[in-house]
C-alpha positions in Angstrom: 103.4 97.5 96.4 100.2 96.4 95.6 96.7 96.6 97.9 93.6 94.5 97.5 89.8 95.3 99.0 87.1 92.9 99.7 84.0 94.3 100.9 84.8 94.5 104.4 82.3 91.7 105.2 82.3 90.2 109.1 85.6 88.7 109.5 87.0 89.9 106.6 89.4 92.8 106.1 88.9 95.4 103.9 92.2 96.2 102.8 95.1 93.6 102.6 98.7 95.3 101.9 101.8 93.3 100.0 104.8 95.0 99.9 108.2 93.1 99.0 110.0 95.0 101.8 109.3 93.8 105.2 109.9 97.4 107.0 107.3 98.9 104.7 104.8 96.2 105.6 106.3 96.8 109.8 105.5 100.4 109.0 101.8 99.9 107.0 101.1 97.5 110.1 101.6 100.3 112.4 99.9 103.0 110.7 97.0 100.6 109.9 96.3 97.6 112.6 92.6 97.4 111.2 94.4 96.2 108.0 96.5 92.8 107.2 100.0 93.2 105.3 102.1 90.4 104.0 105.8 90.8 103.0 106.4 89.4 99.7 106.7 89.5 96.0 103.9 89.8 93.5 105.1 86.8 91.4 105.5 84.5 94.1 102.1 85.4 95.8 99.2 83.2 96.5 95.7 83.1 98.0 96.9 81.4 101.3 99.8 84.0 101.8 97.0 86.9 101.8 94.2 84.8 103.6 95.8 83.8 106.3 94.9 86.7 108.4 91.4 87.2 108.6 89.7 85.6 105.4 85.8 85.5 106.1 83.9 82.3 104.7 81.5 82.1 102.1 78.1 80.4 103.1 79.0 76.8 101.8 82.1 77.0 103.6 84.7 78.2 101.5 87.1 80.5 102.4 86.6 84.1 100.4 89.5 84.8 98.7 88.6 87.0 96.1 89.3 90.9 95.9 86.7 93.8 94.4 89.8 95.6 94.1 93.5 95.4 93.3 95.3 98.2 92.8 99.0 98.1 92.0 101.1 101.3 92.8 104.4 102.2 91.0 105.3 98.2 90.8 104.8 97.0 87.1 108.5 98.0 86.1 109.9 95.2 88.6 107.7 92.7 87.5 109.5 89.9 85.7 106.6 89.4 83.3 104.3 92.4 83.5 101.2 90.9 81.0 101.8 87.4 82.8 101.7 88.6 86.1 98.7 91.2 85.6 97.2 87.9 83.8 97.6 85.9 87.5 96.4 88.5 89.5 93.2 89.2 87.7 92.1 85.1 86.8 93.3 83.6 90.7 93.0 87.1 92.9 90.3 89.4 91.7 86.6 88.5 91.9 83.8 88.3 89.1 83.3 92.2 88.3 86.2 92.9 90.2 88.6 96.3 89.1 92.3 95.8 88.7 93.6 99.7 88.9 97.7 99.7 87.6 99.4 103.1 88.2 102.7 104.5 87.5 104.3 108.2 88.1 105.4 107.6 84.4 102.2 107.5 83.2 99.4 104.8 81.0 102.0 104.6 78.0 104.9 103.5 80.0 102.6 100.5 81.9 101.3 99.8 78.2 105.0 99.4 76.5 106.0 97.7 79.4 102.8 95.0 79.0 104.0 94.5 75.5 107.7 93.8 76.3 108.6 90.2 76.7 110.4 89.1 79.8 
């Protein structure tokens, strides 16, 4: 699972959810309607797939897709390509000054061999 913040700004969510299993997304939806959840997997993701549901617009007209915040919970040991993907996520997802947060129950070692492996 992973969850991403934006400010919160009119029109905009403040918390999108992506979860690969569509009942834990069903679930998060129900728990949370305030928030937007998309079923899918990290590696496949894009802007569009997370923006779809309540992106605000910049003032030139843009569409805001950049996060503050990505925090990815207990996910990096099924990523295909841990670096690569944590890579993606902060260059096309996070914005300038933005905070990706990784966490694992195993701990910072485990997330830090597991960066170093290749795929």
């Amino acid at each position: 699972e992973i969850g991403e913040a934006r400010g919160g700004g009119s029109g905009s969510p403040a918390v999108v959810g992506v979860d690969i299993s569509p009942g834990m997304v069903a679930l998060a939806a129900q728990r949370h309607p305030e928030s937007v959840f998309v079923a899918g997997d990290v590696d496949d993701l894009n802007l569009e797939d997370v923006n779809k549901d309540g992106s605000s617009e910049t003032g030139n007209g843009e569409r805001d897709a950049r996060f503050d915040i990505i925090v990815l919970n207990a996910c990096v040991s099924h990523l295909w390509n841990p670096k690569a993907t944590l890579q993606r996520l902060s260059d096309e997802f996070l914005a300038t000054d933005g905070i990706l947060i990784v966490s694992h129950p195993r701990g910072r070692k485990f997330i830090e061999r597991m960066c170093q492996k290749d795929p």
